[in-house]
KOLGUVEX-578067 format. One line per field, with one value per residue: residue number from 1; x, y, z of N, C-alpha, C in turn; residue in three letters. Coordinates in Angstrom, 2 decimals, decimal comma. Layout:
N
resi	(NUM  ...) $
n_c1	(X  ...) $
n_c2	(Y  ...) $
n_c3	(Z  ...) $
ca_c1	(X  ...) $
ca_c2	(Y  ...) $
ca_c3	(Z  ...) $
c_c1	(X  ...) $
c_c2	(Y  ...) $
c_c3	(Z  ...) $
resn	(ALA  ...) $
// end
This chain:
182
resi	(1  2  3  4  5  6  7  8  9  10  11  12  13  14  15  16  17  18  19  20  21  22  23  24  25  26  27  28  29  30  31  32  33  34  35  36  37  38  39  40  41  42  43  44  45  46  47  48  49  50  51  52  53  54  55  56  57  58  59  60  61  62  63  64  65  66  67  68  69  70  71  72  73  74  75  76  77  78  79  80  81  82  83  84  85  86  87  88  89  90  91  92  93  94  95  96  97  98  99  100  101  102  103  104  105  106  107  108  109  110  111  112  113  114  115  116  117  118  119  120  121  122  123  124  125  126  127  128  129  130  131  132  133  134  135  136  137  138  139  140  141  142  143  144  145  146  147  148  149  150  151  152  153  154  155  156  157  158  159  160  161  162  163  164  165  166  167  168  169  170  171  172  173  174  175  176  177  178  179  180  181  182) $
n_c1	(-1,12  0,03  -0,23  -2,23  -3,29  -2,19  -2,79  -5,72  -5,65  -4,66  -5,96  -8,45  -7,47  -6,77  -9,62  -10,59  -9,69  -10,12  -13,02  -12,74  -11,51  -13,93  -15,64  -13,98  -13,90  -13,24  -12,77  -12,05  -11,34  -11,00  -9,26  -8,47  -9,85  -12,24  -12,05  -11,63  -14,18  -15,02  -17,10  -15,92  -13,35  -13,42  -12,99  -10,96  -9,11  -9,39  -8,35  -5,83  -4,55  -4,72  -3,90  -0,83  -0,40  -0,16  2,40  3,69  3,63  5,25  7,72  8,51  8,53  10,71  12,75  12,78  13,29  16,04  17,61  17,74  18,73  21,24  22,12  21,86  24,79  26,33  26,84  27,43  30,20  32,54  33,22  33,65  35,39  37,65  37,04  34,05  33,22  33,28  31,79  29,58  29,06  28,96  26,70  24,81  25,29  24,25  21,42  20,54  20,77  18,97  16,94  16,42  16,36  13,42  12,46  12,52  11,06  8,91  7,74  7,84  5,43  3,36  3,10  2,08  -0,39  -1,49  -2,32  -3,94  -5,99  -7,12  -7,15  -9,99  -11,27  -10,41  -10,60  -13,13  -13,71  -12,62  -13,78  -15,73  -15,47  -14,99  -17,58  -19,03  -17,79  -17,77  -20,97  -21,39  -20,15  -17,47  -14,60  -11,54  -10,39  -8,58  -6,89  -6,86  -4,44  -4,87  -3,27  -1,13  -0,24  -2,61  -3,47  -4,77  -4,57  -6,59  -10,28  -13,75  -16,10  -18,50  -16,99  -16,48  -16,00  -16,01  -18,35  -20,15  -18,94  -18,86  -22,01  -22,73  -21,52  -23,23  -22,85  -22,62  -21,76  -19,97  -21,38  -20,51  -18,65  -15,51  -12,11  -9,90  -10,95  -12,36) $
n_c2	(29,40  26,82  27,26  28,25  25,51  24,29  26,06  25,22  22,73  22,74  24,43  22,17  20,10  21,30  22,03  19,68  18,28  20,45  19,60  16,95  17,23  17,67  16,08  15,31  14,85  15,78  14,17  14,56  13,15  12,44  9,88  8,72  10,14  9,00  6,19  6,68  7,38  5,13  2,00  -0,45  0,28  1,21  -1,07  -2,44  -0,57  -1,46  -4,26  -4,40  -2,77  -5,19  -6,69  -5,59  -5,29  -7,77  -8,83  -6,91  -7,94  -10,44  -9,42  -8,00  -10,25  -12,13  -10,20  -10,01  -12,52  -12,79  -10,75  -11,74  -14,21  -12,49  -11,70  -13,99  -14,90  -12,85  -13,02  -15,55  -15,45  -15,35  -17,32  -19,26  -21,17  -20,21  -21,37  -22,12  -19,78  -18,37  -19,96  -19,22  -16,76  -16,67  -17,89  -16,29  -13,95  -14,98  -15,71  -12,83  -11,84  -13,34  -12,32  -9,50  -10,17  -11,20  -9,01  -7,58  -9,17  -9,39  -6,79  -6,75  -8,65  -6,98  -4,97  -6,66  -7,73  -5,01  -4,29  -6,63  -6,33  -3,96  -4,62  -5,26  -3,10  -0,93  -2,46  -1,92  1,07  1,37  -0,12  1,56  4,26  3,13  2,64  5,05  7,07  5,74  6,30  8,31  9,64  10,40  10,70  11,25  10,67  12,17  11,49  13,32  14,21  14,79  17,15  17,63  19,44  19,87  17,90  18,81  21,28  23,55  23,00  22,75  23,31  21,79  19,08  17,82  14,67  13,37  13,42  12,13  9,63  8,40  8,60  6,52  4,48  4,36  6,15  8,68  11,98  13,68  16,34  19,83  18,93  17,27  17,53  18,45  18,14  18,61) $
n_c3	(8,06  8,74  11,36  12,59  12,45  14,55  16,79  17,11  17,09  19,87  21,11  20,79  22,58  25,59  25,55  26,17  27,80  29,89  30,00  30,60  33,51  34,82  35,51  38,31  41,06  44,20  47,64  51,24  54,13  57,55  58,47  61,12  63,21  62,49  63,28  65,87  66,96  66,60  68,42  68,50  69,37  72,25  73,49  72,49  73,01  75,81  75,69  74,65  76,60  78,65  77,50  77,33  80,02  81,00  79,36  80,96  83,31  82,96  82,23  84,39  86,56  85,31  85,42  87,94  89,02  87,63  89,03  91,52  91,02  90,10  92,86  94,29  93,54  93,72  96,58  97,06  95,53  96,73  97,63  95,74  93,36  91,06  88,29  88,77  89,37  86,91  85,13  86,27  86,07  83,22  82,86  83,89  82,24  79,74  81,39  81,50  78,55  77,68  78,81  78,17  75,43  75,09  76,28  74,23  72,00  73,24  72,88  70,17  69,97  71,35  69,50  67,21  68,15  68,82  65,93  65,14  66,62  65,78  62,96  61,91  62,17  60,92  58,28  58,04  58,54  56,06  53,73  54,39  53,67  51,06  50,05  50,62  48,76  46,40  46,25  46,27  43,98  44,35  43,03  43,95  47,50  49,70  53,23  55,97  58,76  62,34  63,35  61,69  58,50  56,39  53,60  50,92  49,78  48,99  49,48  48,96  51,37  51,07  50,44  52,32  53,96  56,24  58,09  56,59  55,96  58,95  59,55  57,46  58,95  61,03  63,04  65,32  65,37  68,66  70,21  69,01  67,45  67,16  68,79  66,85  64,52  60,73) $
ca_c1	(-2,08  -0,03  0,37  -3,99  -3,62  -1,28  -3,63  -6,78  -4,99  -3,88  -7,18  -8,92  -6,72  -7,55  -11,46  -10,58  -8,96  -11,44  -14,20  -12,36  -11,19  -15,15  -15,53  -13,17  -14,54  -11,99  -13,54  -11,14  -11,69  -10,20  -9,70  -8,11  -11,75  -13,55  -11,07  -11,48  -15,54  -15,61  -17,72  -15,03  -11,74  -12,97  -12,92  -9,47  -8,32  -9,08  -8,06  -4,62  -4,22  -5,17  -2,18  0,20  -0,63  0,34  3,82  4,78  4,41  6,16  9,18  8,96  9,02  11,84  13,81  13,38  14,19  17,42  18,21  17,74  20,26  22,87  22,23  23,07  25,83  27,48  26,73  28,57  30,99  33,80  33,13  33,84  36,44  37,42  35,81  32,57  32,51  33,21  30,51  28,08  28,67  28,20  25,22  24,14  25,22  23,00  20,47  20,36  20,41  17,75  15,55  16,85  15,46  12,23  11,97  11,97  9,90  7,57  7,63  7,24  4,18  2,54  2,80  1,46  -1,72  -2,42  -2,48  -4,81  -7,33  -7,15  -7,50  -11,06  -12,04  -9,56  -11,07  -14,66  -13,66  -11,86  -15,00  -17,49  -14,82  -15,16  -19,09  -19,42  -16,96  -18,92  -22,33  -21,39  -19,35  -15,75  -12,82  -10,63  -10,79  -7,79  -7,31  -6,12  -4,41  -4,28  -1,31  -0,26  -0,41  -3,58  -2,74  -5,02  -4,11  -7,89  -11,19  -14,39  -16,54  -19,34  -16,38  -16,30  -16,31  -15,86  -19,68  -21,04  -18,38  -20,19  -23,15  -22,54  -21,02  -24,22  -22,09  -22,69  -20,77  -20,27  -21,70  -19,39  -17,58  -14,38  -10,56  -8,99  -12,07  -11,96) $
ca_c2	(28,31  25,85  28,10  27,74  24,10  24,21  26,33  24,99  21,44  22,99  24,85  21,02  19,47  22,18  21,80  17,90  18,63  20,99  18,51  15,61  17,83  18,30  14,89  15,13  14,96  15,15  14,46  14,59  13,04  12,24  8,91  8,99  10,65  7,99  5,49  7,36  6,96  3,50  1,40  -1,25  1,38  0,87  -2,43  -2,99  -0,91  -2,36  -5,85  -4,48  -2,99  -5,97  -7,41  -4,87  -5,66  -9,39  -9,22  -6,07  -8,84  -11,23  -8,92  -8,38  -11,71  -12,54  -9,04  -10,10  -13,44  -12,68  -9,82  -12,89  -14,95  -11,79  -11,51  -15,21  -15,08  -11,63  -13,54  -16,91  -15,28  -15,40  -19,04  -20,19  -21,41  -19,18  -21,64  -21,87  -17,84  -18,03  -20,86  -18,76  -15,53  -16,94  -18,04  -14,52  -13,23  -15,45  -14,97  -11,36  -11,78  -14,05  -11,56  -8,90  -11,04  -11,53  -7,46  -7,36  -10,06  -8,44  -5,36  -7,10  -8,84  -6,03  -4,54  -7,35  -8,08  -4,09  -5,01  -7,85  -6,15  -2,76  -4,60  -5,60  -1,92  -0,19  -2,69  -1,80  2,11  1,68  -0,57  2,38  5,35  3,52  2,75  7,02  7,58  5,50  6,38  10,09  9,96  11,01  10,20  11,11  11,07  11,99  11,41  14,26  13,96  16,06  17,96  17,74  20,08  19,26  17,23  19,45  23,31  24,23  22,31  23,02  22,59  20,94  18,35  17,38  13,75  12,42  13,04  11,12  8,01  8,36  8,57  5,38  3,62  4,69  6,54  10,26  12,66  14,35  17,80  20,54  17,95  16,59  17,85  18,40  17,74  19,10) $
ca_c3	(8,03  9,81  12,96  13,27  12,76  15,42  18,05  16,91  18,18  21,24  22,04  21,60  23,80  26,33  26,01  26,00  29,35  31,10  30,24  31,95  34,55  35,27  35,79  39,37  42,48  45,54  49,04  52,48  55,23  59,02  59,11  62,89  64,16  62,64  63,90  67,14  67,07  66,32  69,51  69,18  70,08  73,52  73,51  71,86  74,27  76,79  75,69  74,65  78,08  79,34  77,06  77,68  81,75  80,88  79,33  81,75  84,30  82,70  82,13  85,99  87,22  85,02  85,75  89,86  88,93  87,21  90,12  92,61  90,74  90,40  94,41  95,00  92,79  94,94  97,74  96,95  94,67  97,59  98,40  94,67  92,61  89,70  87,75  89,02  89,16  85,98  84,73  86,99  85,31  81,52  83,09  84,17  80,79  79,06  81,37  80,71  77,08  77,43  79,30  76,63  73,94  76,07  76,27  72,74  71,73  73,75  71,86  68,54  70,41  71,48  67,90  66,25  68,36  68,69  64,65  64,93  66,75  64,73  61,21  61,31  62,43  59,73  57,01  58,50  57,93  54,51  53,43  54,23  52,89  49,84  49,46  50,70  47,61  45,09  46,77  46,23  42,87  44,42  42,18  44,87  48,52  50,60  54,44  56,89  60,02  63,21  63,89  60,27  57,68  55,41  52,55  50,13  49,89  48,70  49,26  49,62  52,46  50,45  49,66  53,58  54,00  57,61  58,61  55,59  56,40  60,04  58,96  56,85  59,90  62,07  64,28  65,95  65,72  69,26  70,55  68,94  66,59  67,80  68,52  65,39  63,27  60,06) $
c_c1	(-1,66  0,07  -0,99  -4,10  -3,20  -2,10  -4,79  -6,38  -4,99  -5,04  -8,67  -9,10  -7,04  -9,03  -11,76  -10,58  -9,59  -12,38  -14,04  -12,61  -12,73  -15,67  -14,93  -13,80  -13,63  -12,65  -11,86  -11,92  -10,75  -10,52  -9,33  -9,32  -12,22  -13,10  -11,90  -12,64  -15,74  -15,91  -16,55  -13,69  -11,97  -13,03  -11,51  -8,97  -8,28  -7,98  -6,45  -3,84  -4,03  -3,62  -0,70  0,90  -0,12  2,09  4,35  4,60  4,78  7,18  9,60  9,62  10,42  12,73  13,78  14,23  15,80  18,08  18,39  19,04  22,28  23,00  23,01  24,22  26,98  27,88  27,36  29,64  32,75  34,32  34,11  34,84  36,18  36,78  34,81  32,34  32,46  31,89  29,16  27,78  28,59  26,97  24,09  24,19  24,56  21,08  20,04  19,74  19,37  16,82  15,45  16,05  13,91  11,25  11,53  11,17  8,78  6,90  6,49  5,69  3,52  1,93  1,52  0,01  -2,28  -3,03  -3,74  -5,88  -7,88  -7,63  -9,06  -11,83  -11,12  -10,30  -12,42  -14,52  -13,41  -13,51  -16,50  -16,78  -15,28  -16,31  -19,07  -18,94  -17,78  -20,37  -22,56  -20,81  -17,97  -15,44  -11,82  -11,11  -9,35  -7,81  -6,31  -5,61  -4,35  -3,45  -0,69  -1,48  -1,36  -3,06  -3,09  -4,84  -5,56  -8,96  -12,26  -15,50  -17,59  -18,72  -16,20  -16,80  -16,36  -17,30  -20,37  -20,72  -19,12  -20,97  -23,48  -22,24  -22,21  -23,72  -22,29  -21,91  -20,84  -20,21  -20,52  -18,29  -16,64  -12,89  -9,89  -9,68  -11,80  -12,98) $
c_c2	(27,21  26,30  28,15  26,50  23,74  24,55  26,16  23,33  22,08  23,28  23,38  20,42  20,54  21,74  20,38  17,98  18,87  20,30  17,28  16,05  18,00  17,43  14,47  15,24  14,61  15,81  14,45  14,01  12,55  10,92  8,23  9,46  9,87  6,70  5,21  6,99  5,80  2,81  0,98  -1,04  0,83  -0,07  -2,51  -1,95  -1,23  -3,54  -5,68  -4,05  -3,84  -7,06  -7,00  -5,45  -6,88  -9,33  -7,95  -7,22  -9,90  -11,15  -9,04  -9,45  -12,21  -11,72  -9,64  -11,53  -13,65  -11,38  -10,69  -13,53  -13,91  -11,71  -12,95  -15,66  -14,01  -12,33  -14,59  -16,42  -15,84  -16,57  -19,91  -20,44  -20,33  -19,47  -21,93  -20,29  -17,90  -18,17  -20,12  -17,49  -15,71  -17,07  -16,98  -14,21  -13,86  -15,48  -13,84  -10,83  -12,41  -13,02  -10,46  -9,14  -11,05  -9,71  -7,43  -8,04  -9,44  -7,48  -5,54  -7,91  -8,36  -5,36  -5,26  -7,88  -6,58  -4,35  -5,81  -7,84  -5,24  -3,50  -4,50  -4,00  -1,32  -0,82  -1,71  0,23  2,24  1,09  0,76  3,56  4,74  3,32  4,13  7,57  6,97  5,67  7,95  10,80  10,96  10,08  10,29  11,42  11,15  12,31  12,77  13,57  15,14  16,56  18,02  18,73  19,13  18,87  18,01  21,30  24,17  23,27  23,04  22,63  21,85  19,06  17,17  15,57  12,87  12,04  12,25  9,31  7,58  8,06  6,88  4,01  3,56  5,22  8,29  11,02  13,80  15,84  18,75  19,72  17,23  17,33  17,44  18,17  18,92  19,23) $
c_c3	(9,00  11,30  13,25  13,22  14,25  17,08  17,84  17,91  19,52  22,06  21,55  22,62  24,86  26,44  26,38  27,94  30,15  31,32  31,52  33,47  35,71  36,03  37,38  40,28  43,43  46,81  50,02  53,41  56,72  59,34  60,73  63,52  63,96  63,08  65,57  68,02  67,09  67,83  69,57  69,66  71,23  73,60  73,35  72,99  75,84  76,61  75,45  75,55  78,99  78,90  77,36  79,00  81,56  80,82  80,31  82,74  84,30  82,49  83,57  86,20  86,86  85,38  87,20  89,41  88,59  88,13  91,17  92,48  91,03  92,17  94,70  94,59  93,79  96,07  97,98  96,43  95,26  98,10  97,04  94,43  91,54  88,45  87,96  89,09  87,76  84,85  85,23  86,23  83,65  81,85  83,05  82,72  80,08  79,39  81,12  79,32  76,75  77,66  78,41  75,53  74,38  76,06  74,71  71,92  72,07  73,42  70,29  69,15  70,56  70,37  67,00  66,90  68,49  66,78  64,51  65,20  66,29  63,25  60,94  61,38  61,13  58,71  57,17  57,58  56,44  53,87  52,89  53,77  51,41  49,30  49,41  49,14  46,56  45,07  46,04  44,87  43,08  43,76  43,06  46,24  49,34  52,23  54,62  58,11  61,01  63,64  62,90  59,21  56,75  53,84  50,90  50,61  49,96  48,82  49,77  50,58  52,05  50,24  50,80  53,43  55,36  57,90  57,57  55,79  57,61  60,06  58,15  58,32  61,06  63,41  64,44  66,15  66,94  69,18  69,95  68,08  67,75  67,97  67,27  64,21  61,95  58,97) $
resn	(UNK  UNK  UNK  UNK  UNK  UNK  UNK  UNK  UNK  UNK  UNK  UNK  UNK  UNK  UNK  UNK  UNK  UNK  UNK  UNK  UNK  UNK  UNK  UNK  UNK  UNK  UNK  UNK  UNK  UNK  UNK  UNK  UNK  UNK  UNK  UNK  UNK  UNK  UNK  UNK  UNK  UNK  UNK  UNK  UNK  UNK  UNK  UNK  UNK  UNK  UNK  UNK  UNK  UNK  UNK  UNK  UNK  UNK  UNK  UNK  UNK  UNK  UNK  UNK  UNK  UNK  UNK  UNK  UNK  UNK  UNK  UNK  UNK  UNK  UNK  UNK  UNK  UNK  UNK  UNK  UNK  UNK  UNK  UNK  UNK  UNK  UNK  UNK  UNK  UNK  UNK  UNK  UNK  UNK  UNK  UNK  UNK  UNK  UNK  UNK  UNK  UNK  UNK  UNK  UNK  UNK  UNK  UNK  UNK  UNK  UNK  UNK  UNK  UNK  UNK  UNK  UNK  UNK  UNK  UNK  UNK  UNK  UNK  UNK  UNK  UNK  UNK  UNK  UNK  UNK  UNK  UNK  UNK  UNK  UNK  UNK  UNK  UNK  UNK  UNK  UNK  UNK  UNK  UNK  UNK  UNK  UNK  UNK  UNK  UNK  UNK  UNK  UNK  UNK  UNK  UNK  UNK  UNK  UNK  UNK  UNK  UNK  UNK  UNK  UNK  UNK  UNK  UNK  UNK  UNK  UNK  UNK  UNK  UNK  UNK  UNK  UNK  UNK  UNK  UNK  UNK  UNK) $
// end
């Protein structure tokens, strides 16, 4: 008797389960393609080309500038006192480290304005991933990327979500899809 209470519980919990389970809806989609599609990509990059183009020639200028100084420094070196070579070459070594610091700044600059002009397009996508998802009744939607192993093992193609986010965004998907589409 208690060994049917036991799988009468068990085979509940089970039907409890499958029911929920019924309830799931898991879409995929590529958010790098729709990224990819978005009008304002070409724009941003331009403008971060356009930034890039800025501090590479502001590294220049300062790299000739501080190759100028080590030149007139070789060039006097023989004239000096040992302390003024000396005073001249802390100098150098700080310039250096300055321009050093200057490289890398630059870096973290570059980072943070590709950033600045990417967010409003990333919200813009996430925004319309998640109207498509509550438009459509997904519970889950996970992204893919290209060149990586797909994040779900089994889906089916009914479950496809990129062209609906598209679609949402008023954007076309070209002739033949896209590289790496999915």
């Amino acid at each position: 008797m208690k060994a049917k209470f036991i799988l009468s519980a068990i085979a509940i919990f089970c039907v409890g389960f499958v029911a929920q389970a019924q309830d799931v809806k898991i879409g995929y989609t590529n958010v790098e393609l729709i990224m990819d599609l978005m009008p304002e990509m070409e724009q941003i990059g331009a403008d971060i080309q356009d930034y890039s183009q800025q501090l590479q020639t502001q590294i220049q200028t300062k790299s000739a500038d501080f190759q100028r100084q080590v030149q007139a420094y070789q060039q006097a070196a023989q004239t000096m006192t040992e302390e003024a070579r000396n005073a001249k070459e802390q100098e150098l070594t700080k310039v250096q480290q300055d321009l050093q610091k200057y490289q890398q700044d630059s870096e973290v600059s570059y980072q943070r304005k590709l950033q600045e002009l990417l967010d409003p397009v990333q919200t813009k996508v996430f925004n319309a991933i998640n109207a498509v998802a509550a438009e459509n009744n997904y519970t889950h939607v996970f992204a893919e990327s290209a060149g990586q192993s797909p994040i779900l093992l089994y889906t089916r193609d009914e479950d496809k979500f990129t062209e609906l986010v598209l679609a949402k965004l008023g954007i076309e998907l070209p002739e033949g899809g896209a590289p790496g589409q999915q």
